[in-house]
C-alpha positions as CSV (number, residue, x, y, z in Angstrom):
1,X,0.0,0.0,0.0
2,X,1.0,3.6,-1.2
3,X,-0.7,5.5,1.5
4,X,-0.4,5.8,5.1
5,X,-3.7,6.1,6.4
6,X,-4.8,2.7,4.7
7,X,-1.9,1.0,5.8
8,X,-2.7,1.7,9.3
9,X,-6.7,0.7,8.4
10,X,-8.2,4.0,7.7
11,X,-10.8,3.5,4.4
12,X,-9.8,8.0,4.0
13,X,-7.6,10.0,5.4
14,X,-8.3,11.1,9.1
15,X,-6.3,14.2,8.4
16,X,-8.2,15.6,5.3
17,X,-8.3,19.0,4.9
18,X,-11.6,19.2,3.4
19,X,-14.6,20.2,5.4
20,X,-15.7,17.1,8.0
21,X,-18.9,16.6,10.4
22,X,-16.4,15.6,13.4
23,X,-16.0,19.3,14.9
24,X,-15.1,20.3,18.1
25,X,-15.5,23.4,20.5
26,X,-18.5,24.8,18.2
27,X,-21.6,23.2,19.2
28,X,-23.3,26.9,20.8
29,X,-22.4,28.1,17.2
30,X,-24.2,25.2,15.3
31,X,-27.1,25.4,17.7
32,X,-27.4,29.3,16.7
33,X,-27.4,28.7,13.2
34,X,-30.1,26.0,13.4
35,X,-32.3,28.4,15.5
36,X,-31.9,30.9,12.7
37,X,-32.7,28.6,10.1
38,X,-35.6,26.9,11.6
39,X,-37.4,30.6,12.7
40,X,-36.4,31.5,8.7
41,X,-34.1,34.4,9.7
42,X,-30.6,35.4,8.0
43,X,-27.5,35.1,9.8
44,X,-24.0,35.6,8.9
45,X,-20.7,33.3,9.7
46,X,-17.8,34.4,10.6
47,X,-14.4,32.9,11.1
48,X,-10.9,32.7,10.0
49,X,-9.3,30.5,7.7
50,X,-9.4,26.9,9.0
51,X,-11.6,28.0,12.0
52,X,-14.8,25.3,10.9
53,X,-16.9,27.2,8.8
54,X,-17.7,25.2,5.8
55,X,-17.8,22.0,7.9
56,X,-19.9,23.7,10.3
57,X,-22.4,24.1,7.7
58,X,-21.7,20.5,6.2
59,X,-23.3,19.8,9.5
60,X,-26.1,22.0,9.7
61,X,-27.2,20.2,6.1
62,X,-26.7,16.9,7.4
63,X,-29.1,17.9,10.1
64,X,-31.7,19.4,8.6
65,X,-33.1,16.7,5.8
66,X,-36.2,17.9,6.0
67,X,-35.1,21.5,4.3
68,X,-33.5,21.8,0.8
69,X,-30.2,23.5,0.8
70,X,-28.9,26.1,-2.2
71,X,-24.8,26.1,-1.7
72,X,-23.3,28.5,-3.2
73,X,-19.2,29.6,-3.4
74,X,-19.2,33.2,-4.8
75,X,-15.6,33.2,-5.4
76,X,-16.4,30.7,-7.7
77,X,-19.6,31.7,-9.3
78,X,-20.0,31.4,-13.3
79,X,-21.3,34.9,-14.7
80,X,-24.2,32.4,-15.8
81,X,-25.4,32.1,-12.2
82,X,-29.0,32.3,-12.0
83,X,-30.6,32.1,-8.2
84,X,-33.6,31.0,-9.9
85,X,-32.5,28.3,-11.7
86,X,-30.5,27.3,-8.8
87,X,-33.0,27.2,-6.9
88,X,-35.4,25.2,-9.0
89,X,-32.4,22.4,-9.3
90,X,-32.8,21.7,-5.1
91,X,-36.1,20.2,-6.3
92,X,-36.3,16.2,-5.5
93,X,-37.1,13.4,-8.1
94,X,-40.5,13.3,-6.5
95,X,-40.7,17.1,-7.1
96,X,-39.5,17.1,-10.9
97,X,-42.2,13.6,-11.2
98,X,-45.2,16.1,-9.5
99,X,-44.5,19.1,-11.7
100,X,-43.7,21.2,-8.5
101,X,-41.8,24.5,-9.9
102,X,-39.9,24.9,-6.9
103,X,-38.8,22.6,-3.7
104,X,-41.0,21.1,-1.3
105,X,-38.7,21.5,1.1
106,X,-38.2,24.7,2.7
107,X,-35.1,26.2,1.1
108,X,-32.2,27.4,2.4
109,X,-29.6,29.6,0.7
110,X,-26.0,29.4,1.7
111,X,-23.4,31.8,0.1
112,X,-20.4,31.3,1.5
113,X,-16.6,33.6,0.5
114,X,-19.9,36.0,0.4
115,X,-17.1,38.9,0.4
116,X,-17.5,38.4,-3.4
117,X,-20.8,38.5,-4.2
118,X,-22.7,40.5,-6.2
119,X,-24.8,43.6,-5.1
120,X,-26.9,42.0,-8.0
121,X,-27.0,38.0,-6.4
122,X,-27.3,40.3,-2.8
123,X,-31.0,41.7,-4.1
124,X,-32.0,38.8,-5.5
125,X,-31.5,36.5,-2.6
126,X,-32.9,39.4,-0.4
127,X,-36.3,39.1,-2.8
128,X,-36.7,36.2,-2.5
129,X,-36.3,35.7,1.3
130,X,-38.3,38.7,2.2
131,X,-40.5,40.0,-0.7
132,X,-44.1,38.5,-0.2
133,X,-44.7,37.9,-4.0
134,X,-41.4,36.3,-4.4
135,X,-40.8,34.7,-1.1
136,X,-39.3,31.0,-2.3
137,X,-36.4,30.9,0.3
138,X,-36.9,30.4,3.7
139,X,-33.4,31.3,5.2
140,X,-30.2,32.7,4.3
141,X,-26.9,32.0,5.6
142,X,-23.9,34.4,4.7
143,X,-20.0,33.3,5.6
144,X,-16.7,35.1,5.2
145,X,-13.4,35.6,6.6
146,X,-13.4,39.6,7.1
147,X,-16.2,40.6,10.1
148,X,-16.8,43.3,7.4
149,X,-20.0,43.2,5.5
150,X,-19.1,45.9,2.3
151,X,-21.0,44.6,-0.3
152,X,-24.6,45.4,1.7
153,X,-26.7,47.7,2.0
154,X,-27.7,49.7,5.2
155,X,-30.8,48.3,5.3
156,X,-29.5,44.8,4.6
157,X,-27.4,45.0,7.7
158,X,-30.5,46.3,9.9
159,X,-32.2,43.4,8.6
160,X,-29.3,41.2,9.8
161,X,-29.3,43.0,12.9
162,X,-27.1,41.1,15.8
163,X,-27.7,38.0,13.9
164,X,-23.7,37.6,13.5
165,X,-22.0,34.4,14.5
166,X,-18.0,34.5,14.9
167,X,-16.4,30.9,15.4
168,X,-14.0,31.1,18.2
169,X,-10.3,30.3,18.4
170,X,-10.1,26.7,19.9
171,X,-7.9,26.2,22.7
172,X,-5.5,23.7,23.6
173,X,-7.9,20.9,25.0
174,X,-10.1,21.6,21.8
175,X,-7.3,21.0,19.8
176,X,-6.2,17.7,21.2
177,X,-9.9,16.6,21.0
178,X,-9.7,16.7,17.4
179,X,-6.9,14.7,16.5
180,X,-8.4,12.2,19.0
181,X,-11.9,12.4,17.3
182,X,-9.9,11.7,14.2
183,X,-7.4,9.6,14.5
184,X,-9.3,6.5,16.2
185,X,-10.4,3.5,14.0
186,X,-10.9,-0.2,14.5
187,X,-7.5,-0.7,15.3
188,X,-7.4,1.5,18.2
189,X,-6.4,5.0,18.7
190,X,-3.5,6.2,16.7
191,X,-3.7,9.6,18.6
192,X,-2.2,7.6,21.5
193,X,0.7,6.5,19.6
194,X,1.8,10.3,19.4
195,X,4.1,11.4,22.7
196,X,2.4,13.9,25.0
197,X,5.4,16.0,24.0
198,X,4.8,15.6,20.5
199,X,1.0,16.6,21.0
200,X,2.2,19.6,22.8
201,X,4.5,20.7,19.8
202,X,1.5,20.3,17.0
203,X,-0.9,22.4,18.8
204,X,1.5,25.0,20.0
205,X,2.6,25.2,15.9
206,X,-0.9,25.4,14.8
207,X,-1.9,28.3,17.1
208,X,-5.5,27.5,17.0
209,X,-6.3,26.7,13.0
210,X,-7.5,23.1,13.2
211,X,-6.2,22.8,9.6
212,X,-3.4,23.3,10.5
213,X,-3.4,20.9,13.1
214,X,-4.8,18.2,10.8
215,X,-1.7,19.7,8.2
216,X,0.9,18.8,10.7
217,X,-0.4,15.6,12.2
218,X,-0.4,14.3,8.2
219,X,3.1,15.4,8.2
220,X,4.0,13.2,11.0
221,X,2.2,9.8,9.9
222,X,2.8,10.3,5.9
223,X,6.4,10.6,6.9
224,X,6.6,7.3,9.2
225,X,5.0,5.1,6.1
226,X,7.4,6.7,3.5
227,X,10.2,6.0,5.1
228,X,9.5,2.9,7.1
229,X,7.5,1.2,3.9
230,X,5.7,-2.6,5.3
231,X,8.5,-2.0,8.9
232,X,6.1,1.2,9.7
233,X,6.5,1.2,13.7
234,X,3.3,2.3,14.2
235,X,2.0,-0.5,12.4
236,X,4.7,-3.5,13.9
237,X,5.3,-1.8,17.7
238,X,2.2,-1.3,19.9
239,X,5.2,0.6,22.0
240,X,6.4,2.7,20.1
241,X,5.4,6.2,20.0
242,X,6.3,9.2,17.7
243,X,8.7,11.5,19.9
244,X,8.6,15.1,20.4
245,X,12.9,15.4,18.7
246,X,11.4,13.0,15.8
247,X,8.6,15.2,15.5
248,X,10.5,18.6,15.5
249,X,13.1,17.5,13.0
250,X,10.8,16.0,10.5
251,X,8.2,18.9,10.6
252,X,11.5,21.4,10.4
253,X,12.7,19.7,7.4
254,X,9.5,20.5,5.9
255,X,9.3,24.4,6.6
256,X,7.4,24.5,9.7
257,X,8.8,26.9,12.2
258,X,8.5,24.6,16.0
259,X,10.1,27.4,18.1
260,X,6.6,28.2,19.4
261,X,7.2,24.9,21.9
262,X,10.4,23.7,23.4
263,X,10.2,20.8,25.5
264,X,12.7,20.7,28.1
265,X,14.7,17.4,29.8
266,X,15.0,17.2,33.3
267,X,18.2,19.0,33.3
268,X,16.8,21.6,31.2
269,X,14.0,21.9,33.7
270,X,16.3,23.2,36.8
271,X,17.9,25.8,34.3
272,X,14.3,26.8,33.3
273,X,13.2,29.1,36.1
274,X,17.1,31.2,35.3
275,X,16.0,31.3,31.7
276,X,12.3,32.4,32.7
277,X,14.1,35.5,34.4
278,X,16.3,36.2,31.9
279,X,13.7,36.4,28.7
280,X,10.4,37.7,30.6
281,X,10.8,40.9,32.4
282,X,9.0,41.6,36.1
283,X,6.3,42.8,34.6
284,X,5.5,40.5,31.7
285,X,6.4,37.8,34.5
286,X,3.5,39.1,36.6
287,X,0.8,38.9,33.5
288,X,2.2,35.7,32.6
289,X,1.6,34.3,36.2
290,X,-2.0,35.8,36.4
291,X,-2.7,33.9,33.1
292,X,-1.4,30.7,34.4
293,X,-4.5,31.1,36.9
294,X,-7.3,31.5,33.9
295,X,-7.1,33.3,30.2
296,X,-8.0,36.8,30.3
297,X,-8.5,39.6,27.5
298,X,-5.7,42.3,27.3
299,X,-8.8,44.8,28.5
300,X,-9.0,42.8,31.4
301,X,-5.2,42.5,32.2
302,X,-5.1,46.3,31.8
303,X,-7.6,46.5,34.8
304,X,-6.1,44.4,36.7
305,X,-2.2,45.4,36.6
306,X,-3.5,49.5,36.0
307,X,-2.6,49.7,33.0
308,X,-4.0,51.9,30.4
309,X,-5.0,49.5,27.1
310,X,-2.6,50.4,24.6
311,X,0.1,49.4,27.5
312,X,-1.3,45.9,28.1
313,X,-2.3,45.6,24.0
314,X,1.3,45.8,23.9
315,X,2.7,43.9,26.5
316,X,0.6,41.3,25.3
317,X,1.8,41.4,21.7
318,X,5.6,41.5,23.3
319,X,4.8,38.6,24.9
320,X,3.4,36.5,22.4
321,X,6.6,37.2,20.4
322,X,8.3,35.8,23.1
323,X,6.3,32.9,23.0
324,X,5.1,33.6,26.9
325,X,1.1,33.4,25.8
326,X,-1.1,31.6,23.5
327,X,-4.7,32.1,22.5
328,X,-6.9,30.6,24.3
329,X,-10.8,31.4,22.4
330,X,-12.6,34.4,22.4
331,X,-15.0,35.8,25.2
332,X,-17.5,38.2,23.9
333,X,-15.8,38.9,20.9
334,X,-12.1,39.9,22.5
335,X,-9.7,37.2,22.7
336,X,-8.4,35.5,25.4
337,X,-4.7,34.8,26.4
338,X,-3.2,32.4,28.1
339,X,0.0,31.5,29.2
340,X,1.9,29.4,26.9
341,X,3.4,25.5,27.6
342,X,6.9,26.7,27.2
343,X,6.7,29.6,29.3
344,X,4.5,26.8,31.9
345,X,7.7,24.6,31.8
346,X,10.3,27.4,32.4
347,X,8.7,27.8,35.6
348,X,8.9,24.2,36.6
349,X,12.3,23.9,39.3
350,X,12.4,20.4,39.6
């Protein structure tokens, strides 16, 4: 066999990129966009690249069988597109075999990179969501990158209202839940066959993006079969596990920066707390010890250390470059920080 994931018993790979049902960390968001769908409302998704978007809304249509969904990429779109025609295509075989014009089903419209749509597709889909004479879709879901709606009107936005949905940043445990979620099959967990350490380093490089998470992980596995061929550890030693110094070496030789987590031996570990003092000043020692307690926005760490924003904005940003804090989600709307595993394991004087 040719490719890793079969060899180790996996019909596709675990890893895809592609959009995938098994999310984690998002379930409030799903929940929201099914309540807007079901009470026929717009709404509008927003997330960063790799944050769950289009497999959030793989979900939602998985869910909802009894509605007919209209997908629609407007990156993508063919100067053809016609909305009508789109949606007279959602109709079933039953639907075509009864002469029905349009679905059964409620529809639902999904535009997603709607950053470049139309102001032309914008009014049509508006019609016929909310114009009485034309009213053939039932709901409306818009998704982007940008927070920034420019291609709307005024009154499209007051029609949106607060109807906005931002997927969050995961954290760590989030993170780890995925590749667990993913990487389990009949023959057992393969998650468990990667070192604790080794965990550690993949989420700490992916800061956040579950693509890049999967990205990495593939990395690790894909590079095992290539080199091992039919001898593949993972596949002959139930003991062996991929290491944290095999893991930094092969996703280095492939461009990926792993400074963002250095794992430390015991020895290193009673030279930590000297190093600790030496990168972080008193000051940034102080935020990154309040972290360690729970993540807190930089507004927050302003309040608490008297600082004035800007300050703590950019103590925050000096420390990240330091690798001293990580994300760690979003709480209503501003982001969270905590502090980061290396700057954790500087502290440890064993």
């Amino acid at each position: 066999m040719n490719i890793w994931y079969k060899q180790l018993g996996f019909k596709e790979n675990p890893l895809d990129l592609r959009p995938n049902t098994k999310l984690v960390g998002l379930e409030r968001q799903e929940e929201t966009v099914l309540n807007h769908i079901e009470k026929g409302e717009i709404c509008f998704l927003q997330g960063l690249t790799g944050s769950g978007k289009s497999s959030l809304l793989m979900r939602v249509q998985k869910k909802l069988l009894d509605h007919a969904f209209i997908y629609v990429d407007a990156q993508e779109l063919p100067l053809t597109f016609d909305l009508e025609e789109a949606l007279k295509d959602a109709r079933t075989l039953i639907d075509r075999i009864s002469l029905k014009e349009y679905p059964s089903k409620p529809a639902v419209l999904i535009i997603d990179e709607f950053q470049a749509t139309t102001p032309t597709l914008v009014l049509e889909a508006r019609a016929k969501w909310e114009n009485p004479n034309e009213r053939k879709i039932k709901s409306i879901i818009f998704a982007q990158i940008s927070k920034q709606l420019k291609n709307v009107t005024p009154a499209f936005k007051e029609r949106l209202g607060n109807r906005i949905i931002t997927l969050p940043t995961l954290d760590d445990s989030e993170m780890k839940e995925i590749l667990k979620l993913r990487l389990e099959n009949k023959r057992g967990n393969f998650y468990n066959r990667l070192h604790n350490e080794t965990i550690n380093l993949l989420v700490a490089c992916a800061d956040g993006n579950p693509r890049r998470l999967l990205e990495y992980a593939d990395i690790l596995f894909d590079f095992h079969h290539r080199k091992f061929g039919d001898h593949n550890p993972l596949l002959t030693n139930r003991a062996y596990l991929i290491n944290y110094y095999g893991a930094r070496d092969i996703l280095s030789a492939n461009g990926i920066n792993t400074n963002s987590y250095i794992y430390l031996s015991p020895d290193e570990k009673k030279r930590g707390l000297e190093e600790f003092n030496k990168r972080f000043s008193k000051e940034e020692q102080g935020v990154i010890s309040s972290l360690m307690a729970e993540p807190k926005t930089f507004v927050q760490l302003a309040e608490e250390f008297k600082l004035s924003r800007t300050k703590a904005q950019a103590l925050v940003k000096s420390l990240r470059r330091k690798k001293g804090v990580s994300r760690a989600g979003k709480s209503k709307g501003q982001q969270l920080w905590q502090a980061s595993q290396h700057a954790k394991r500087l502290t440890v004087n064993e």
